[in-house]
N, C-alpha and C positions, 0 to 999 in steps of 0.2 A: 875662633876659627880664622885663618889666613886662605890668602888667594892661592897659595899651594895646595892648599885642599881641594878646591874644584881644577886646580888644573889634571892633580893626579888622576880625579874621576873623570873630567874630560877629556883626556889628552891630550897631544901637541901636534893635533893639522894644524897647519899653518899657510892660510896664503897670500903671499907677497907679490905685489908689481911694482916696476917702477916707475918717476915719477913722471920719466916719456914715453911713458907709453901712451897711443891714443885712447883715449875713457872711452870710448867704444866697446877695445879687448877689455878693460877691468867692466865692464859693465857687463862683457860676456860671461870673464869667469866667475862675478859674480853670481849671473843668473843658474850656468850651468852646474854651479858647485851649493845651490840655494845656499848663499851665505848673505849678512848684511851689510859685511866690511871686509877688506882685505888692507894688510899694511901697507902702506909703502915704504921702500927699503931703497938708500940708496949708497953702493959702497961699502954694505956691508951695517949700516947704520939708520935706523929709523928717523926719517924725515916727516911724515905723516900716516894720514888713516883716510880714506874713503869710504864715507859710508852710504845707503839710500839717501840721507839726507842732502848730501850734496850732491850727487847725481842727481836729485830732482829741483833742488835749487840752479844747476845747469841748465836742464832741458829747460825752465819754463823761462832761464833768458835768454836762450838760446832760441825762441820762437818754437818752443817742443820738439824741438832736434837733439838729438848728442851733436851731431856736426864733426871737427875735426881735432876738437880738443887735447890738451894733452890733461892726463892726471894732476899735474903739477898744478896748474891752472884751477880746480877748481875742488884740491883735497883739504883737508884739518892739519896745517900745516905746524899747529902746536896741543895736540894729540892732550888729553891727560893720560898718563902711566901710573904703573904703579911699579912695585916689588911684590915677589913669592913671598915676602913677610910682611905685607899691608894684610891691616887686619878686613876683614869683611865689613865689619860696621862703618870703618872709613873709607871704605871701598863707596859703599852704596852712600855716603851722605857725600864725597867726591863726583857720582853719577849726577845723584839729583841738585844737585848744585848750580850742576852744567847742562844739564840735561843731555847726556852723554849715555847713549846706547851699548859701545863698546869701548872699550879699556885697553889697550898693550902692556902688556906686562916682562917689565925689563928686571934684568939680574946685572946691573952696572950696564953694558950698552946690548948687552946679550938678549935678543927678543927669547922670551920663555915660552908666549903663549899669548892669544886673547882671551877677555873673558868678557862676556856680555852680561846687560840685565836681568837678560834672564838667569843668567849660571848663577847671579847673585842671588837674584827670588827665589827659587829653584834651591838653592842650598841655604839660605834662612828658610826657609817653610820649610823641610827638612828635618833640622834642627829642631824647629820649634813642633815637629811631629813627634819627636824621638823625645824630645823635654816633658811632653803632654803624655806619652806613653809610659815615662817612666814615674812619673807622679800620679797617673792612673796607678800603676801596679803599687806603689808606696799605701797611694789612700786605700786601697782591696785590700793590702795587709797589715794595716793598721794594730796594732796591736787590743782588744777588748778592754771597755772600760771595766776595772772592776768593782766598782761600787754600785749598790744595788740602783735600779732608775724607782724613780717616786711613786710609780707607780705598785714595785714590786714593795715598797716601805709600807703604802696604806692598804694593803694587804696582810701583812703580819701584824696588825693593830686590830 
């Protein structure tokens, strides 16, 4: 399975700020869009990722302020990515690696989409529902053994 596969199922919202913007607004359209991360984009060109985790690495040096910050100042200014054709398995051992919640996923410099941990978990458990279901129905139709069991042997004796 490739990272094309859950974008198809999830789609492509997509939200971008730039990297002047005061972390404030991205903390807005964070909150009011309930998302974890938004790109940052700059010229057409991904420059980084903001996610909860750096806004709270902010605030708490920041005295528990946002303050006046810009984006640029306190994003993932070297993102891990991927492609529509990284496979899931390298997807997810690329997360836990890093321990990286969300993903950008680039087509050459073309943002496609993010995908987070979840979309990863989420679409392996899936997977491995649909593998479990089909080897359920395999074993129910097993084919009968036919030679007698030993029990039906010491019976015709």
């Amino acid at each position: 399975m490739k990272v094309s596969d859950i974008l198809r199922v999830k789609g492509n919202t997509l939200f971008t700020v730039s990297p002047d913007l005061p972390l404030a607004e991205a903390v807005r359209t964070m909150a009011e869009n309930d998302i974890g991360s938004v790109v940052v984009m700059e010229h057409g060109d991904l420059t980084g990722m903001l996610t909860f985790r750096e806004v709270i690495a902010a605030v708490v040096a920041n005295d528990m302020t946002i303050g006046s910050r810009l984006v640029r100042s306190v994003m993932d200014d070297a993102p891990l990515t991927c492609t529509p054709e990284t496979e899931i398995d390298e997807v997810r051992r690329m997360m836990l690696g890093r321990h990286a919640r969300y993903m950008p996923v680039l087509n050459g410099r073309t943002l496609m989409g993010v995908i987070s941990f979840y979309d990863v978990a989420k679409t392996v458990v899936e997977a491995q529902d649909f593998e479990n279901r089909m080897l359920k129905a395999y074993i129910r139709d097993w084919p009968g053994d036919e030679t007698p069991s030993s029990s039906e042997g010491l019976a015709a004796h």
